[in-house]
N, C-alpha and C positions, 0 to 999 in steps of 0.2 A: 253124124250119120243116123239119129235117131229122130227119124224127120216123116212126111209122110206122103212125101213126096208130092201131093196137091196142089202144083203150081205150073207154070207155062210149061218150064222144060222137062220136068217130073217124069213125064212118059219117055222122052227120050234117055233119062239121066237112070230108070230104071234097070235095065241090064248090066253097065259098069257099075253102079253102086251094086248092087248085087255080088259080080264079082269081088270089086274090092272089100264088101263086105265078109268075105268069106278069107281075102288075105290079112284083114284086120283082126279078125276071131282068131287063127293061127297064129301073128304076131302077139295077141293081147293073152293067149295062153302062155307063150315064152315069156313074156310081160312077169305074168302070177308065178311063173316057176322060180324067176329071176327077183322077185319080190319086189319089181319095179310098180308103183302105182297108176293106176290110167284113171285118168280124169277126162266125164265127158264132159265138154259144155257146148250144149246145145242153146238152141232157140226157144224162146216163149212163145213165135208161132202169134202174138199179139192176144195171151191168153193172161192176163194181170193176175188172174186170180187162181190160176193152174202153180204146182209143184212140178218137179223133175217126174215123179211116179207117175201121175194125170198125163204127164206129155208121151212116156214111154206107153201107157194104157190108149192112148188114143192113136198112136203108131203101131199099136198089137191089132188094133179094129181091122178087121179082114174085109171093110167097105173101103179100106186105103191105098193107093197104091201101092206107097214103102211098108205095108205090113209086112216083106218077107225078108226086108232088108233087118226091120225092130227086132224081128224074132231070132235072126242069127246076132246080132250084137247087145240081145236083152241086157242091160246089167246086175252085174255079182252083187253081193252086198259088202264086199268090202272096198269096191270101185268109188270114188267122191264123183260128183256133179256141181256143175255150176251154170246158172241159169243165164242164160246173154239175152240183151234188148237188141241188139245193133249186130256188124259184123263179124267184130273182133270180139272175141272171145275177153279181152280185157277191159274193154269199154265198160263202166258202171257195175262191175262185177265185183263179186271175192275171188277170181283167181289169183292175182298177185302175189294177194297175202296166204292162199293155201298153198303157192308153190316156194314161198318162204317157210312155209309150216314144212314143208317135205324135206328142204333144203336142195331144190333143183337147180342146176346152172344149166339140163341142156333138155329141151325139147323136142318130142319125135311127134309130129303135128298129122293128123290122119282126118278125112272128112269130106265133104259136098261144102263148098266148091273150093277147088283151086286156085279157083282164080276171084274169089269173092272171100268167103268166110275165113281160109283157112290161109287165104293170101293178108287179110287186114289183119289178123290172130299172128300171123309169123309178124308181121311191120312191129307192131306192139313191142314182139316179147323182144324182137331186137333191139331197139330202142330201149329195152330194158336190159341190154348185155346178156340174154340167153342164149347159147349156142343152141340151132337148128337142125334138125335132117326133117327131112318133108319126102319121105318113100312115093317112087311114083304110082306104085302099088293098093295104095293106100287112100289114095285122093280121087276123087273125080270131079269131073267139069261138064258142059254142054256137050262138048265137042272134042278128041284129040289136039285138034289143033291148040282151043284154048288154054287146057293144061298141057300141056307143052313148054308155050310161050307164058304163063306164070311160074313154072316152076322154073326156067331160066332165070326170070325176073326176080324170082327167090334168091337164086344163087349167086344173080350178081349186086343184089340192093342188099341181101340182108347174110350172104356170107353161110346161106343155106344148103348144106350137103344133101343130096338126093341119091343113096342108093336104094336098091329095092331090100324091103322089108327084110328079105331072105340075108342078104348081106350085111345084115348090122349084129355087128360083137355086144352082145348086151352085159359081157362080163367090163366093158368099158366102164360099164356105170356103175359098178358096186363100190 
C-alpha cells in the first residue's frame, strides 16, 4: 500500500486505496493491541539503490499521487519490511525466513492489487502451507469487477478465507 501511485491506473486506484487504506490503519491498530506483527512488503519501484525509509519518504512527497494513502499507513518502528523485486512478495525476498522468525502459519494479506501483487503474494505463501484471509476491505484492484473475480480465484486455488477485516477474531491467533 506504500506506493505512489504513478502509474496508468493510479488515478483511477486513488479513491479505493484511500479508503481501504483507512480500513487497513483500523485493522493494523487491532493488529498492535493484539501484539500480532504487520509486515509490509512493498515494491522497489526499480530503485536498486533505495531502502524501505527512501520508498516510504518518496510516497510522503506531496508531488505523488499516493502521498495521502503513505501518510495514513506511514509505518511504526516496531512494524518489519521487506523489499520485493517482482510480484510476490516471496520472490527473492527474506519473507519466508522472517515469517519463520515470527513463527506464523496464517496470513491476513492487505494491498494494491488484488489481482496482481497480493494475488501472486497469496499463490506463494500457499504453496508454502500458510493459511490465508485476504479481507475484501483491505485490497484493491483497477476495477470492482477485478477484485471480485481474484479474490474468488483466492478462495478456490489457494483455500483463502475472505471476511471483512471487521470480522476477523484476532484472539484466534494468540
Amino acid at each position: 500500500m506504500i506506493n505512489d501511485l504513478e502509474f496508468e491506473d493510479g488515478e483511477q486506484m486513488l479513491e479505493p486505496a484511500l479508503e481501504a487504506a483507512h480500513s487497513i490503519s483500523r485493522f493494523k491498530k487491532r493488529l498492535s493491541e493484539a501484539s500480532i506483527p504487520t509486515i509490509y512488503v512493498n515494491d522497489n519501484f526499480g530503485k536498486w539503490r533505495s531502502d524501505f525509509r527512501q520508498l516510504v519518504e518518496h510516497s510522503l512527497d506531496k508531488n505523488v499521487r499516493g502521498e495521502k494513502v503513505a501518510k495514513i499507513l506511514k509505518p511504526q518502528d516496531e512494524d518489519y519490511f521487506v523489499i520485493k523485486v517482482r510480484h510476490s512478495g516471496f520472490y527473492g525476498t527474506t519473507l519466508e525466513t522472517l515469517l519463520r522468525h515470527l513463527e506464523a502459519d496464517t496470513l491476513i494479506l492487505a494491498g494494491i492489487t488484488a489481482d496482481i501483487c497480493v494475488q501472486f503474494t497469496a499463490q506463494d505463501a500457499y504453496m508454502r502451507r500458510y493459511n490465508l484471509i485476504v479481507p475484501p476491505d483491505l485490497v484493491v484492484c483497477a476495477n470492482e469487477h477485478n477484485k471480485q473475480t481474484a479474490l474468488e480465484q483466492l478462495r478456490q486455488t489457494c483455500k483463502a478465507k475472505t471476511p471483512l477485516s471487521t470480522e476477523i477474531n484476532l484472539e484466534e491467533f494468540l
